[in-house]
N, C-alpha and C positions, 0 to 999 in steps of 0.2 A: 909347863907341861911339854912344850916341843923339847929344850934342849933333853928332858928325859925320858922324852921317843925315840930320838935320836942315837939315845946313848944305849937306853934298852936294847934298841934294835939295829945295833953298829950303822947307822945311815946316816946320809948326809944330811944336814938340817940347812935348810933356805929360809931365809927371815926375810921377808919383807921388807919390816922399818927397818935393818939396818944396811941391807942395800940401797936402797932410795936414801938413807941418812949418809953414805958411804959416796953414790953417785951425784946425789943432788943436795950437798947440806946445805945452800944457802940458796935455794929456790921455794923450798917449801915450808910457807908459813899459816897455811888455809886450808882448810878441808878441799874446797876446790882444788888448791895448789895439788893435795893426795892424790886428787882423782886423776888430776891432768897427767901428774909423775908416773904415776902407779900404771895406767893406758901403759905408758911409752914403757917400761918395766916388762910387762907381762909378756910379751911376742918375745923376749931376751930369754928370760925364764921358760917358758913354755918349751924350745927348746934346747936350750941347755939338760932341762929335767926327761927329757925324751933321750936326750942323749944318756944320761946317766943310767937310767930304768933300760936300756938297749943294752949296756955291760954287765944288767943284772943287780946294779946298785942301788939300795933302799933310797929311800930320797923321804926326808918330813919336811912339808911346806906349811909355813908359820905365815899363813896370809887368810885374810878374812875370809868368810864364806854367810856372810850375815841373809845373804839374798840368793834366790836360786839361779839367778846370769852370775854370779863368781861362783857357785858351785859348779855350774856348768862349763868353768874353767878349767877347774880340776879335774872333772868328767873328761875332756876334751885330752888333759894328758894323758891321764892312765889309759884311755879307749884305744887312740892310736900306737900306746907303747904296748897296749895287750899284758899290761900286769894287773895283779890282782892291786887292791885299795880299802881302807879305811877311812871313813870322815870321823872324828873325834870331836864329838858334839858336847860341848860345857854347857850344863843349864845350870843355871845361877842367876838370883834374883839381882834388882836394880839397887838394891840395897848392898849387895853381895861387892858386885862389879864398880861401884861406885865409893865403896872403901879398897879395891884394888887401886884402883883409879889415882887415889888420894897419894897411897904407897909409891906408885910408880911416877907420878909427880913429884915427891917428894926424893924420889930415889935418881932420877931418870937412868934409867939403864943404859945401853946404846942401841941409839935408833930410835928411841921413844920422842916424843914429841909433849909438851905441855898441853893437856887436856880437859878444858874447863867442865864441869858438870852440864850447864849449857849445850856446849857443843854435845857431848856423851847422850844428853834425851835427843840431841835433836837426828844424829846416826842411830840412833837401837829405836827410833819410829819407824825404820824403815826395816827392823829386823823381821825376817819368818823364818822360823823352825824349818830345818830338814825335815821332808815327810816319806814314804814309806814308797811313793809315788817315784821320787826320785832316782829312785835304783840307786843307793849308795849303802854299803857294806855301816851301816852305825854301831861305836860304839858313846853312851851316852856316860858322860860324866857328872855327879852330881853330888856339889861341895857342900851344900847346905845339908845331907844326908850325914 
């Protein structure tokens, strides 16, 4: 879905997995290792994408938002660059995301990382929904429809 935001909406798309796969490929082997990488990522990113949104340049960031402190990441860019935003919320069951899962293991794209089902309940326990609370522009996607 990001690269065809991107492409929609001629901007630039920022991937997550495959800059941490691009800067750190042979550090990260643990969900921890993620969290650790991913910290030291975000201050690089944050403004780099300040910079970007300052010349007026769309920008799609392909990075989680499962919890409302990474949403308020993204809150934190757009606020200070003063542009408008979308959050692009996929709801989709665990049955859903869990034959993605399979795919994308089986596929590894780049950037991806091998994903056991295991690890997969034991990240989306900590998932909450974007709420209305949040102040973010939603639009809600829903593949099972």
């Amino acid at each position: 879905m990001s690269k065809k935001l991107a492409s929609d909406h001629n901007a630039i798309l920022i991937s997550e997995d495959i800059w941490l796969s691009r800067l750190y490929p042979e550090e990260i082997s643990t969900f921890d290792d993620y969290l650790k990488y991913s910290s030291r990522l975000k201050p690089l990113v944050l403004q780099h994408v300040q910079n970007l949104l300052s010349h007026e340049i769309s920008v799609v960031l392909d990075f989680p938002g499962n919890v409302p402190s990474q949403r308020q990441w993204f809150r934190s860019i757009f606020e200070a660059a003063k542009v408008n935003h979308v959050l692009h919320y996929i709801v989709a069951s665990d049955s859903l995301c869990k034959e993605q899962l399979r795919k994308r293991n089986a596929e590894r794209p780049e950037g991806s990382m091998f994903m056991s089902e295991v690890e997969f309940d034991r990240i989306t326990s900590y998932f909450q929904p974007p709420i209305a609370d949040e102040g973010f522009n939603i639009i809600r996607h829903e593949p099972n429809k």
